[in-house]
N, C-alpha and C positions, 0 to 999 in steps of 0.2 A: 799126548793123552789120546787115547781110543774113543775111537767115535764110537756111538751109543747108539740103540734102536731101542725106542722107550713103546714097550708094551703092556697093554690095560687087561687088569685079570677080574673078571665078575662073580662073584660068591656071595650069593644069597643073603641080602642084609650090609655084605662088604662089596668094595670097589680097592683093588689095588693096581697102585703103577709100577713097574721094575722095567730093566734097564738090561736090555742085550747089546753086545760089541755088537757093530758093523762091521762091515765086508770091508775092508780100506782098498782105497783107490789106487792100483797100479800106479807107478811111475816113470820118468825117463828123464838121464840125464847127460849129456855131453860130458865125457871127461875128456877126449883131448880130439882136438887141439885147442889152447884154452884162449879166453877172449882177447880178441887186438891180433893175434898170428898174425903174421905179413909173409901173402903169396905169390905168387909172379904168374901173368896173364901161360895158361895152356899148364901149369905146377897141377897134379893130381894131389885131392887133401884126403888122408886118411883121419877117416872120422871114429871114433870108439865111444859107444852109446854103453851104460850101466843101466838096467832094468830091474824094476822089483818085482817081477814075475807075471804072468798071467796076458800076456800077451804075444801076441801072432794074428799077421807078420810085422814087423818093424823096419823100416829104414827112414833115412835123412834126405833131406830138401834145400838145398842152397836158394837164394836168390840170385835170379837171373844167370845161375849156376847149371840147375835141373834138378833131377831124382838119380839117387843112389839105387842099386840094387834091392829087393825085401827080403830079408830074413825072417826065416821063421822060428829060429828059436838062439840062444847066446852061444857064442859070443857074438855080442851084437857088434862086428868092425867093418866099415865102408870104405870104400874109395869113389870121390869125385873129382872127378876131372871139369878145371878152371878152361872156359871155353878162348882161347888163344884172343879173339877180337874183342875182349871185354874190355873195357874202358877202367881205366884207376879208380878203385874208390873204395867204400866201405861195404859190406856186405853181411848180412845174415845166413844165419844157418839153423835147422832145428831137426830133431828127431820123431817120428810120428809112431806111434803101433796103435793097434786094433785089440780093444776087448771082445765086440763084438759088431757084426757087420752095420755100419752107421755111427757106433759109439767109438769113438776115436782119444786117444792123450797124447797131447803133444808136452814138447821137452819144453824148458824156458830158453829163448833163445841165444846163440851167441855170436859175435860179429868179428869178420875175420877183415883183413889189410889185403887188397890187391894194387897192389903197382910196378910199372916196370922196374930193372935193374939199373935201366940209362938213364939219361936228364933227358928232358927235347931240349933240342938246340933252339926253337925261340917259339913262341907263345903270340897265340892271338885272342883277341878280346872283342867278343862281338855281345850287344854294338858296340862303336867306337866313342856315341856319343848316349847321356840319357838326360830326358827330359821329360820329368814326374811333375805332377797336383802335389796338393798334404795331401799326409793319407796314402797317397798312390804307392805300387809295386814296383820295381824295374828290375827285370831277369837278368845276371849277366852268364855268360858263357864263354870257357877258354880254351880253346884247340890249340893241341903242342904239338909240335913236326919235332920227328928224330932224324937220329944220321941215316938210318936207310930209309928216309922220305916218307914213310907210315906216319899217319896222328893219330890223334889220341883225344877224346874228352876227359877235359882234364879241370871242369869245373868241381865237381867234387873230389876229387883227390886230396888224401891228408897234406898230401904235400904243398898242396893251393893254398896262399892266402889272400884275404882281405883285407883292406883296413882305408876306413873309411877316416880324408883329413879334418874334416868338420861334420863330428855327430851330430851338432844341434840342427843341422841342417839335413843333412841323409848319413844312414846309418846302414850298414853291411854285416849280414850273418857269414856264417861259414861257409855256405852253399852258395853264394853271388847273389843274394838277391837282397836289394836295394828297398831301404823305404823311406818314402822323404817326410821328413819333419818337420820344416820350417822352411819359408823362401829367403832362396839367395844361392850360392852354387860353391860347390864343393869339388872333389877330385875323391875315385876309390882309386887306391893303388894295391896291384896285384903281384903276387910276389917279388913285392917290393920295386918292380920295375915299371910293368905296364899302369901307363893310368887313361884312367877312364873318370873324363868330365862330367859333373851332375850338374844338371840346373835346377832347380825348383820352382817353382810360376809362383807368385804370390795367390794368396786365395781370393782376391780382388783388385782388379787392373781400374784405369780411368783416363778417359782420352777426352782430350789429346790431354799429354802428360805435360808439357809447356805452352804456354800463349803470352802473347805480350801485346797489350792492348792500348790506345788514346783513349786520351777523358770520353766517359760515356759510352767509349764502345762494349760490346755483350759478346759474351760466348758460353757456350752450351756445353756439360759434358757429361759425359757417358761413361755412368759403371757398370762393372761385367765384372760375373763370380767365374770362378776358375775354369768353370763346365762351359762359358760364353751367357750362361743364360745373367737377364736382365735383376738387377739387385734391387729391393726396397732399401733404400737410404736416410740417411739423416745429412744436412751437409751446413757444415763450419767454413770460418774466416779465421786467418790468423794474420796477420793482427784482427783483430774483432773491428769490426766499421768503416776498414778499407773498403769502398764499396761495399756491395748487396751482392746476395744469394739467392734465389728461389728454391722454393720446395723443387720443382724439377730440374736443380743443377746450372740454372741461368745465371751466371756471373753477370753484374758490370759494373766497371771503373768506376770510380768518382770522377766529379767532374764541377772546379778544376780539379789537376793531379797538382798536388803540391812537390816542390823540389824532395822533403824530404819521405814524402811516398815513392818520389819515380827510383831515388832508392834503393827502397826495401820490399822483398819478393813477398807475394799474396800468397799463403799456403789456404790452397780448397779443397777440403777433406771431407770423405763419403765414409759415413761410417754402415754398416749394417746392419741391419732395423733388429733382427734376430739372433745375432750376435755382436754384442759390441766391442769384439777384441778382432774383426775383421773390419778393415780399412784401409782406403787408397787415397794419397793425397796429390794433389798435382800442383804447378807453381804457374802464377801469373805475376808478368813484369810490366808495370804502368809506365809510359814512355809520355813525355812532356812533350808540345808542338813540332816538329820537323824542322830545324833551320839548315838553308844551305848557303854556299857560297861562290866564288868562282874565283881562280886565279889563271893566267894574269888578270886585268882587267880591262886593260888597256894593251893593246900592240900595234906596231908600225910594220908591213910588210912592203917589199916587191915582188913586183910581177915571178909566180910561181913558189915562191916561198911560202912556209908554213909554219903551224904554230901550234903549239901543245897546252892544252886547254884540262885543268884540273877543278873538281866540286867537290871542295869538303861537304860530308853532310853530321848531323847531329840528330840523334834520338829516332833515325833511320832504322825501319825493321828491315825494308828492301834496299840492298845497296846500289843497284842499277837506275842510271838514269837514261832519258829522252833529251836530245840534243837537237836543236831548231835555229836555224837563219830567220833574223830581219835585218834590212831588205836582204833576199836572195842573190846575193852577189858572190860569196865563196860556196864552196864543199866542207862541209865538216864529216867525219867518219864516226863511228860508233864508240870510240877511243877518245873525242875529244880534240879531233888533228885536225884543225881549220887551217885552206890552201887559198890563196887569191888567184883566181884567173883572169886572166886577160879574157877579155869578149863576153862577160857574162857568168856567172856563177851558176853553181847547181848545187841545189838539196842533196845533202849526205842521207847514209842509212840512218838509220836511229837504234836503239836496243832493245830488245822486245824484253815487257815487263818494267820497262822504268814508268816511275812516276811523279817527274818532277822536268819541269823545262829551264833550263840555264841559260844567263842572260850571260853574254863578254860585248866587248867594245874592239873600233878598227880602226883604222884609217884608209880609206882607198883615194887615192886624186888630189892629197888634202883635205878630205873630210873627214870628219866623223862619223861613224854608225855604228850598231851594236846588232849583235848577234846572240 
């Protein structure tokens, strides 16, 4: 339909409107090369524009291509020359002319294929590793070496793909770039060979993420949203009445621990005050009194022989112990390897970090003593 120019006519007593054609708008079209062509890096493309008159000059503009020569009248046909060091990928192109100086019509654009002729002989994926928030972005980029040692950016080339192993967790476009959805960790693999590990952080951490506590003891922890900053919380028991909570995250045992608490694990769970589908949980394990023991119990030595000394222990967080003579008459080593000496004994090392002293029994002379 013809555009209109509506004009108002005044006659004395009357008002009339009528309707004049417009001037139509020039146009421009690419007819060849037509869309998707596939080029080869340093290929000149001949371009042929169709015009519906009324303009000068005209030519065509590639991306990252350049400018074609300007014509000023039809046949409107170009040659661009594809700049040799271009990198694989997709590319635009459009036709421009000039009505009049400043007022410009461009073509609709059309997008042509560049890529080499060879394969690279192997592909790299930088980085190697990525580690996103939710929400967060992560770029990837793939550089291919050929047989005569030249690469190439080759993250966006048709020929690249992506595919990300678990979308519910990170998800991959066509271009490499990465978005993480949900924590836990993933792998994108790259035409179909390279992979590249995802991790995702949860959007709320909580330290320490294990404790294992005696009747009564406390412990304090600490949530942090993905950024590090400090979270408003809500905080649960699971079982419910294992112990107490504080409003600021204070655990402590009960006390006693009954056999069937020590158990069963304490889930202590932070929820977030302003979201309650953001939460970190951490686990505490009630341990019942410490028992130890000692074997042998009893031994007979002679002069310079020795003897190997073992401490079962039970419901032990730390399994090192402190090893001690009474009377001072042998060596014991940090191992448990009590020596009888003639003239006098001496104090062994001990283990640094134990916290427990063990009794055993001797003979020296005919007597008895214990160690």
């Amino acid at each position: 339909m013809a555009l209109l120019r509506r004009l108002l006519i005044f006659v004395p007593g009357l008002m009339f409107a009528c309707y004049a054609p417009l001037d139509a708008q020039p146009t421009l079209q690419i007819t060849s090369p037509v869309n998707g062509a596939v080029f080869s890096p340093g290929q000149t493309i001949q371009v042929s524009v169709s015009s519906s008159g009324g303009l000068s000059p005209v030519f065509v503009v590639g991306q990252n291509i350049g400018f074609s020569t300007a014509l000023s009248a039809p046949p409107y046909n170009f040659s661009l020359q594809i700049p040799t060091n271009i990198d694989p990928n997709q590319y635009t192109i459009r036709a421009v002319g000039m009505i009049t100086p400043g007022n410009l019509v461009k073509s609709p654009r059309i997008t042509i294929v560049v890529q080499r002729p060879d394969s690279p002989v192997s592909l790299r994926v930088e980085p190697s590793v990525l580690k996103l928030n939710i929400g967060a972005n992560g770029y990837l980029r793939v550089v291919g070496t050929y047989g005569d040692g030249s690469t190439a950016d080759l993250t966006q080339a048709p020929s690249t793909s992506y595919v990300s192993n678990s979308p519910a967790i990170a998800t991959v476009n066509n271009w490499g770039m990465v978005t993480a959805v949900s924590s836990g960790s993933t792998t994108i693999v790259v035409n179909g060979t390279e992979q590249v590990p995802v991790t995702v952080a949860p959007a709320m951490r909580i330290a320490p993420v294990q404790k294992a506590l005696y009747a009564g003891q406390s412990q304090k922890f600490y949530p942090r949203l993905a950024d590090s900053s400090v979270a408003n919380v809500t905080w649960s028991l699971n079982p419910p009445g294992v112990g107490s909570i504080s409003s600021s995250g204070v655990y402590t045992a009960p006390s006693p621990i009954t056999a069937a608490q020590s158990s069963t694990l304490v889930l202590v769970t932070a929820t977030y005050t302003q979201n309650n589908t953001i939460s970190a949980t951490a686990t505490v394990t009630l341990l019942q009194p410490v028992s130890i023991g000692i074997a042998p119990s009893i031994v007979m030595l002679l002069p310079s022989q020795s003897a190997q000394f073992s401490a079962p222990l039970s419901n032990a967080v730390n399994l090192r112990v402190n090893w001690s003579l009474a009377p001072n008459v042998w060596q014991i080593s940090i191992f448990g390897q009590g020596g009888w000496e003639d003239g006098g004994g001496r104090h062994g090392d001990s283990s640094a970090g134990g916290d427990c002293q063990r009794d055993c029994s001797g003979f020296r002379h005919g007597l008895q003593w214990s160690v």
